[in-house]
C-alpha positions in Angstrom: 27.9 72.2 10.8 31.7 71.2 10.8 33.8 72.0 8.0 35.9 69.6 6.3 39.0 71.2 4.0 40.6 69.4 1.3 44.0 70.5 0.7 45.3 69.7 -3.2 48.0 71.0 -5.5 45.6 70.4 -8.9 48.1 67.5 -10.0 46.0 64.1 -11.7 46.1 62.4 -8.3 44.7 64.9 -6.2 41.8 66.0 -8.9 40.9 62.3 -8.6 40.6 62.3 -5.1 39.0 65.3 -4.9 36.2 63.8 -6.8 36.4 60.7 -4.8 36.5 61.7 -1.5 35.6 65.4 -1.3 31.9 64.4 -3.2 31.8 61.4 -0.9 31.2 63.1 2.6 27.9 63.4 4.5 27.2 67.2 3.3 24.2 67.3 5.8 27.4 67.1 8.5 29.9 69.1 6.9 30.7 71.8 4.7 33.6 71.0 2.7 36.1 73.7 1.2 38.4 72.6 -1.3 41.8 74.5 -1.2 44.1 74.6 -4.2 47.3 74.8 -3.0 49.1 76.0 -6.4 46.4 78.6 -6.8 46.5 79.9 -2.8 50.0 79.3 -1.9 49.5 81.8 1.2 47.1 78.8 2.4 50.5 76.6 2.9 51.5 77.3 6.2 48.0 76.5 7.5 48.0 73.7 5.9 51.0 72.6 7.9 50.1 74.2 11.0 47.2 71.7 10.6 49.2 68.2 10.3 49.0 68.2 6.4 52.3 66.7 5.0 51.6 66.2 1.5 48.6 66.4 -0.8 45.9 65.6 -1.7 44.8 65.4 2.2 41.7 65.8 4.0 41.4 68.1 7.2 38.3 66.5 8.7 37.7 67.2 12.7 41.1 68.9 13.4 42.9 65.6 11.8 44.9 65.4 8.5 44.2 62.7 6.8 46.7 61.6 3.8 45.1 60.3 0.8 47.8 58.9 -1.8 50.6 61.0 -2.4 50.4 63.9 -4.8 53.3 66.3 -3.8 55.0 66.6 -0.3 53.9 70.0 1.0 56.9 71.6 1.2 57.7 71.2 -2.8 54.6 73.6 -3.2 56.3 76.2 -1.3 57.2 79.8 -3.9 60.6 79.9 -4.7 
């Protein structure tokens, strides 16, 4: 089974999406992880190793896929 992550920052937009989109997938095909961004900023810089620009996005098959635009990646970066 593949897994499909969903990258979010907790903001309106991406909660709305999350629910949207993340409940949406075949789950007999893939697992989906949800990853909150604020909450596991050490989880950034995979995020971006992965393609992801901004969030709420959906890492499905190795390809980042942009849903809306929540926050641009590198404004959840720790000061």
């Amino acid at each position: 089974m593949s897994t499909a992550i969903f990258y979010h920052a907790g903001c309106p937009v991406c909660v709305g999406a999350e629910q949207l989109v993340a409940d949406a997938i075949d789950h007999q095909k893939y697992t989906v992880e949800v990853v909150h961004l604020g909450e596991q900023p050490e989880r950034i810089a995979e995020a971006a190793a992965a393609g992801v620009q901004s969030v709420p996005a959906l890492l499905l098959n190795g390809q980042a896929f942009h849903i809306n635009f929540g926050a641009a990646l590198g404004d959840l970066k720790p000061a």
